[in-house]
N, C-alpha and C positions, 0 to 999 in steps of 0.2 A: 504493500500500500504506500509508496511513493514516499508522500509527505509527510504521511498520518504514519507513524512507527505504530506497534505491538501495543496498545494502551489497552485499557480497558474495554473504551469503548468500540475499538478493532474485533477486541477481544470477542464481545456480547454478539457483533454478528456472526463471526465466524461461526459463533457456538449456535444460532440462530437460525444460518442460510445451508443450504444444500451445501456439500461439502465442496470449495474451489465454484462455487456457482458466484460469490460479487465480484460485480466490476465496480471500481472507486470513481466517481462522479465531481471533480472539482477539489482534487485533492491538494492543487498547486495556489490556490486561493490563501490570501492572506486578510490581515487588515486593512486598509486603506489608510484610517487616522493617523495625522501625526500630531496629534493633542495632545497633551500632559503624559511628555513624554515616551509615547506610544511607538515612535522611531526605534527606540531602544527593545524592544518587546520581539520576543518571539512567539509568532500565533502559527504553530502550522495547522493547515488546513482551518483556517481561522478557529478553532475548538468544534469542528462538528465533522463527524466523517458522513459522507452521502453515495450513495451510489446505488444499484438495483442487482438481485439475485433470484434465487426461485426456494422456495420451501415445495418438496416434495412433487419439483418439477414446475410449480407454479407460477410465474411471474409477479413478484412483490419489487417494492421499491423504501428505505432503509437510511434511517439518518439514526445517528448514535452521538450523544454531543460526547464530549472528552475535559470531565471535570480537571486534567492536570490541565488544559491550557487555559488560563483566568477563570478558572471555576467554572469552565464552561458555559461564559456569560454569553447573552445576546449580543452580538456586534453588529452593524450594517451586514455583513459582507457572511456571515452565521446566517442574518435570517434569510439572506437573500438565496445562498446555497440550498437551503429546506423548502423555500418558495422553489423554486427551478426544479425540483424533485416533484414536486405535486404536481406543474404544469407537465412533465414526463409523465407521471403517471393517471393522468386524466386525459392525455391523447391515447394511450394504450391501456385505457381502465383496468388498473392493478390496483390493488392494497397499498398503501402507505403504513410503516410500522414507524413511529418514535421510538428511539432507546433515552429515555431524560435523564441527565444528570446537567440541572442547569445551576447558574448562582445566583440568575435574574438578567435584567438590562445590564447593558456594559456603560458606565456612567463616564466614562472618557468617550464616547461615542455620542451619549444623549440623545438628542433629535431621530439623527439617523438610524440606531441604533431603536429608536421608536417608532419611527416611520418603518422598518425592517419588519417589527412584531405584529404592526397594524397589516401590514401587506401577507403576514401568514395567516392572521387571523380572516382575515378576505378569502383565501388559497381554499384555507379550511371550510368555511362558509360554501364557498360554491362548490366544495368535493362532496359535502353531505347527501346523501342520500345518493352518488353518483357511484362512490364509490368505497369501499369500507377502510376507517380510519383506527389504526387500533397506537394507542401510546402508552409503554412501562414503565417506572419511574425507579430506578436505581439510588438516586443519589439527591439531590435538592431539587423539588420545584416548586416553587415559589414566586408569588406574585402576576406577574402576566403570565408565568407559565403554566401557571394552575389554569386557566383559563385556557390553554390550548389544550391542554389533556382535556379538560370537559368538552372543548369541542370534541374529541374522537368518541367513536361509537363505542368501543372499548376501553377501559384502561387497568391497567394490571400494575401492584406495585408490591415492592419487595416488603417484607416484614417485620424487619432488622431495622434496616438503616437509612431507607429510605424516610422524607419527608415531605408531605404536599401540602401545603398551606397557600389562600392568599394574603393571611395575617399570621405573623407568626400567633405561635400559642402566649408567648414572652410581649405579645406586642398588645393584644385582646386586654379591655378591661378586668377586673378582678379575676384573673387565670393568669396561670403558669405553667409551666412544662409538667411540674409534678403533680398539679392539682388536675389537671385536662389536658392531656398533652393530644389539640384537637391535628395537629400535622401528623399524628401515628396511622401507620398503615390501618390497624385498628375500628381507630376513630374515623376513617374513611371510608372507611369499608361498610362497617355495622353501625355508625352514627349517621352518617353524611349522607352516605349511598353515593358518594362520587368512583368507587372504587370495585369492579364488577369481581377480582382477584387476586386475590393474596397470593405471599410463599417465597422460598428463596429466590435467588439467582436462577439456580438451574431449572427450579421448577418451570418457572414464569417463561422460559424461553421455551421450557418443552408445551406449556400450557398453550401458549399463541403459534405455534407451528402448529399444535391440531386445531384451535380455534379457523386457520387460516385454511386450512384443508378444509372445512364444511363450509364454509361461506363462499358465497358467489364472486369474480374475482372483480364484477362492476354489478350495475340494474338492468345490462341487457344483456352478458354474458355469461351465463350460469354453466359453472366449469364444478359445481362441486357435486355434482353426482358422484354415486360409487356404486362398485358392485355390490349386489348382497348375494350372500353365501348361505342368510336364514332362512330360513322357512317361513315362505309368506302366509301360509296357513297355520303358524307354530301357534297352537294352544294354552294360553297363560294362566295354568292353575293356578288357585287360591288365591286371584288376582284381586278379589273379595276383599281378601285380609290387608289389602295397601289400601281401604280407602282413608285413611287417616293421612299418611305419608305417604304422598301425591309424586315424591321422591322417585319414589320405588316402584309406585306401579307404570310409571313415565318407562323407566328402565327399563322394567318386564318387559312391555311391548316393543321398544325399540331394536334394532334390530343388531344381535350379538352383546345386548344391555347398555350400545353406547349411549352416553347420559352424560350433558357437559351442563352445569347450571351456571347461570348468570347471577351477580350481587348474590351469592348463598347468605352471607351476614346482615344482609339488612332488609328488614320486613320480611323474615323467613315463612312467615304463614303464607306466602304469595310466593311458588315459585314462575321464576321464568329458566327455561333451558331448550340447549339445542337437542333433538333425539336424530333417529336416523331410521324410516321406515321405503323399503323397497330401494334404499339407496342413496334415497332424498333426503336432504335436510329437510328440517320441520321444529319451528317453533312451537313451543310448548308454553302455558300458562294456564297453574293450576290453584286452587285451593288448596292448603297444608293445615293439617291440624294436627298433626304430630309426628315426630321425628322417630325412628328405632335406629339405633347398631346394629353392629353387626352379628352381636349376640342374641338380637331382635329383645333386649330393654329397650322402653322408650326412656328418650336421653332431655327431651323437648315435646311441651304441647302449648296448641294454641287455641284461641276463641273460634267457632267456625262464622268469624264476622270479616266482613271487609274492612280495613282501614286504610287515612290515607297516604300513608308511606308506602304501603301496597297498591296501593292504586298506579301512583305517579309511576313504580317501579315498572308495573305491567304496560299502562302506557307508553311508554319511553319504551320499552322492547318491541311490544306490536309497530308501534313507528316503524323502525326499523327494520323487522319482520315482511312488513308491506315497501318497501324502499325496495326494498332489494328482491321482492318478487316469493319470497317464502311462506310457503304454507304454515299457517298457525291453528294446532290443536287444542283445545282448552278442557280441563276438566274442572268439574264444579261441583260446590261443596259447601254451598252459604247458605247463612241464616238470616242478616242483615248486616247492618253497622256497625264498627265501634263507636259505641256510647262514651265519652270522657271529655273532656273539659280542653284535652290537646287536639286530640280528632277533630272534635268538632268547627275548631277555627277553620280549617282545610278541607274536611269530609266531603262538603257537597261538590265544590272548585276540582279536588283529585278525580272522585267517582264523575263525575261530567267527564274529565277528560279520559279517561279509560273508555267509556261506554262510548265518546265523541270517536280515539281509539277504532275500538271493532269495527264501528258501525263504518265509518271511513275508510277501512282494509278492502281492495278488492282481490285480494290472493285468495285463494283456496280459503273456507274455515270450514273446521267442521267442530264441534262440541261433542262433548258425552259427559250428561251429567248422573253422579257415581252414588249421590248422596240426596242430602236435602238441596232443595232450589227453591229459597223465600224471598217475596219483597221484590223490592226494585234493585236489590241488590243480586239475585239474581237473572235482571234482568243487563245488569250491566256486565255481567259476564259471558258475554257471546251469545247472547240470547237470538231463536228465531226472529224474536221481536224486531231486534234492531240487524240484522242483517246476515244471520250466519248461514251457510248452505247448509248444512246439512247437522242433524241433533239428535242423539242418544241416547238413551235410556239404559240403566242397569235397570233391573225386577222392582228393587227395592226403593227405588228415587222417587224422593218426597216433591212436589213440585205444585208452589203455591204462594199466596199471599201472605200465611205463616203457619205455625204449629199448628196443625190440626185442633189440639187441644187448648191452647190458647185462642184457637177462635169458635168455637164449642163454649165456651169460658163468656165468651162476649156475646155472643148469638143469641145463647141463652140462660144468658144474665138472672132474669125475672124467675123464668122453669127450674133452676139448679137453686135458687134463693129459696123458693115454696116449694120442694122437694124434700123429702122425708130420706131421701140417698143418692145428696148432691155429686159424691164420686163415681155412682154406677153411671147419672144421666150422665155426666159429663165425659163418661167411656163410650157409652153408647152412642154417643150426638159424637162425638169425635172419629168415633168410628166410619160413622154415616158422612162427613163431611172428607173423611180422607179417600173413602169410595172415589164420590161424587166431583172429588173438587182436589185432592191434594195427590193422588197416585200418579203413575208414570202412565198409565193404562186412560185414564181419562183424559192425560195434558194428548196425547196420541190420537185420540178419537178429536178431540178439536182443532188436529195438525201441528198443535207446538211442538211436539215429539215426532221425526220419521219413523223411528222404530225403537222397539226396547230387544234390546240384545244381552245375551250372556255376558259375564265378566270376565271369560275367561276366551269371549269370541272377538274381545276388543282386537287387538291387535290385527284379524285379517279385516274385519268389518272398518277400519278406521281406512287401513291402507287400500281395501278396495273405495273407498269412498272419496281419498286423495287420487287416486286411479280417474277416478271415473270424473274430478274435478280440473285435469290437468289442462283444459282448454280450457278454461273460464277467462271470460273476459267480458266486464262487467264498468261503463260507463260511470263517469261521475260527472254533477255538474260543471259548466264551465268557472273558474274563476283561481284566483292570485293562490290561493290556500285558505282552511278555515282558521279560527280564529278562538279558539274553544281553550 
């Protein structure tokens, strides 16, 4: 690599890219400034290495800043090399990966060095949804550069040593490193939700080489099919016992149990993850209500209510999901809302944009609901209501306004009051109402349901039902975007 020696950040692609697959892209690039002393300075490859490679034959494109050269700050002539990568890789719609170790703007540069970060934040803007943006954070990012990782669809950061803040934690009122320390991969991850993946060094580079293998390599060229080797009609017993951990039975069906989650840490009652059916990638977004090991302890449980940290999570996936042309499967498993004093500030604003979300997707959807389906809250889960092709039933799916018995409770308020055995009527009336009005059998007779299927017939019944979806192509009105 020319100018850019053996560094670290040399390092992180090699360990990254097909083996001997980079070519170095502007490695003879320096500083321009001769301001405060800057003549004096040595910047090779101004602190960023750039250039493009393949992951598993693929065509990506690869910038790794190089925290020994000035902390791996932003210079003019840095941000300009990262900008000229995007515009490479948006004539040849590839992936863009960041490797960050940044220190911030280069303050001997100022302006330009500003005008640099504005013109990547531009890059990035117009790559979204064109083409997938994935950025890992090694070492400092901070301040503008926190805001470039949010730009990307991805971002993965080490566990250790890494820091993503745009205030430090030392910087924030009443906080400290020791009391909040809000820049920890941690706190990113399972606080923030800015952070989709934890792990080392090594993990994180093995983690985005298979991320990079299922994803489409732009929104018109879908390179990520694969072969499958399972059995499209494979039978998922006791597929029953995952309706808790939404996890697992995602897994079950997918195909040889690939199963890659997104933000696992934050709002875990909600997952989002990629699975793998017939070959196809396929987004997945589910109801979680509880976690098991591998000893099958459960380790975590959760309300079976929507909240909206979950919300925003799920919406911000299906976005993406619909960018890029992927089919999204949902399984559902709600009661209503989180009720609390935090939720509530956000609840209605998240669950709108979720529900805003499906209904907006025109890829492929299909639902199977596993469990109960109450309220408006399951209507905002991929409901037929708001748009989804095709919908599910297990035997056992509650589907209604809400608890059977809870509205037995209300119905006949006055009868269960002047009753002599207010808990039989209230079985009986509950009964009669989950018949008539709360079973999978009745949502089915009125069309909200195609069919109720076995639990353990998911798996071929989902993938034939993506089969039989794969030509969909389904208008939307004309205009800029919504606004939801």
């Amino acid at each position: 690599m020319s100018n850019s020696a053996q560094t670290s950040a040399s390092s992180r692609i090699n360990m990254l890219l097909d083996e001997n697959s980079f070519v170095e892209v502007g490695a003879y690039v320096t500083a321009r400034s001769t301001d405060f002393n800057m003549t004096d300075k040595e910047t090779p490859a101004d602190g960023v290495v750039t250039g493009y490679g393949t992951i598993d034959g693929c065509l990506v494109y690869v910038y790794s800043q190089d925290a020994s050269v000035m902390g791996g700050s932003m210079g003019e002539m840095h941000a300009k090399k990262i900008s000229r990568i995007y515009a490479m890789a948006m004539k040849m719609g590839a992936p863009v990966i960041g490797l960050v170790d940044c220190a911030g703007l280069r303050l001997q540069e100022a302006t330009d060095a500003l005008h640099g970060f504005g013109e990547l934040y531009y890059n990035q803007t117009m790559a979204s949804g064109v083409i997938p943006q994935i950025s890992a954070v090694f070492g400092t990012c901070g301040g503008g550069m926190a805001v470039s990782s949010a730009l990307a669809d991805f971002t993965f950061m080490e566990e250790k040593k890494a820091r993503l803040f745009v205030n430090s934690p030392n910087a924030i009122d009443d906080n400290y490193v020791g009391k909040c320390d809000t820049a920890s991969a941690d706190y990113q991850s399972s606080m923030a939700g800015n952070v989709d993946f934890t792990g080392s060094e090594e993990e994180i580079l093995s983690q985005i080489r298979s991320l990079v293998t299922i994803l489409p390599a732009n929104n018109e060229d879908d390179l990520s099919y694969d072969q499958c080797d399972d059995d499209l009609n494979r039978v998922c017993a006791d597929l029953e016992n995952c309706v808790e951990d939404t996890g697992l039975a995602l897994s079950a069906i997918s195909d040889d149990n690939f199963f890659m989650e997104v933000k696992k840490a934050y709002a875990p009652s909600m997952v989002t993850a990629f699975i793998r059916l017939n070959g196809t990638t396929v987004g997945c977004v589910a109801n979680r209500r509880a976690v098991y090991g591998e000893d099958g302890e459960k380790t975590a449980e959760y309300e079976p209510v929507l909240n909206a940290k979950g919300c925003r999570k799920a919406a911000q996936f299906v976005d993406f999901c619909d960018a890029f042309n992927i089919p999204v499967l949902t399984l559902v498993n709600v009661t209503g809302y989180k009720a609390d004093k935090c939720n509530e500030k956000t609840m209605a604003k998240s669950a709108a944009r979720l529900t805003s979300a499906f209904a907006g997707a025109s890829v492929p959807k299909v639902t199977v609901i596993i469990g109960q389906a109450y309220g408006t809250a399951y209507l905002t889960m991929a409901s037929k209501s708001i748009g989804t092709d095709i919908v599910y039933a297990w035997p056992g799916a509650t589907i209604g306004m809400m608890d059977p018995q809870a509205a037995a409770k209300i119905m006949y308020a006055d009868e269960i009051r002047n009753s002599d055995n207010g808990a039989a009527l209230i079985s009986e009336k509950a009964a009669q109402y989950r018949e008539l009005q709360s079973s999978a059998l009745s949502a089915a007779k009125r069309g909200y349901v195609d069919d109720i299927i076995e639990a353990r017939d998911t798996r071929k019944r989902v993938i034939a039902a993506f089969e039989m979806l794969f030509t969909k192509r389904e208008d939307r009105p004309a205009r800029k975007h919504g606004t939801v």
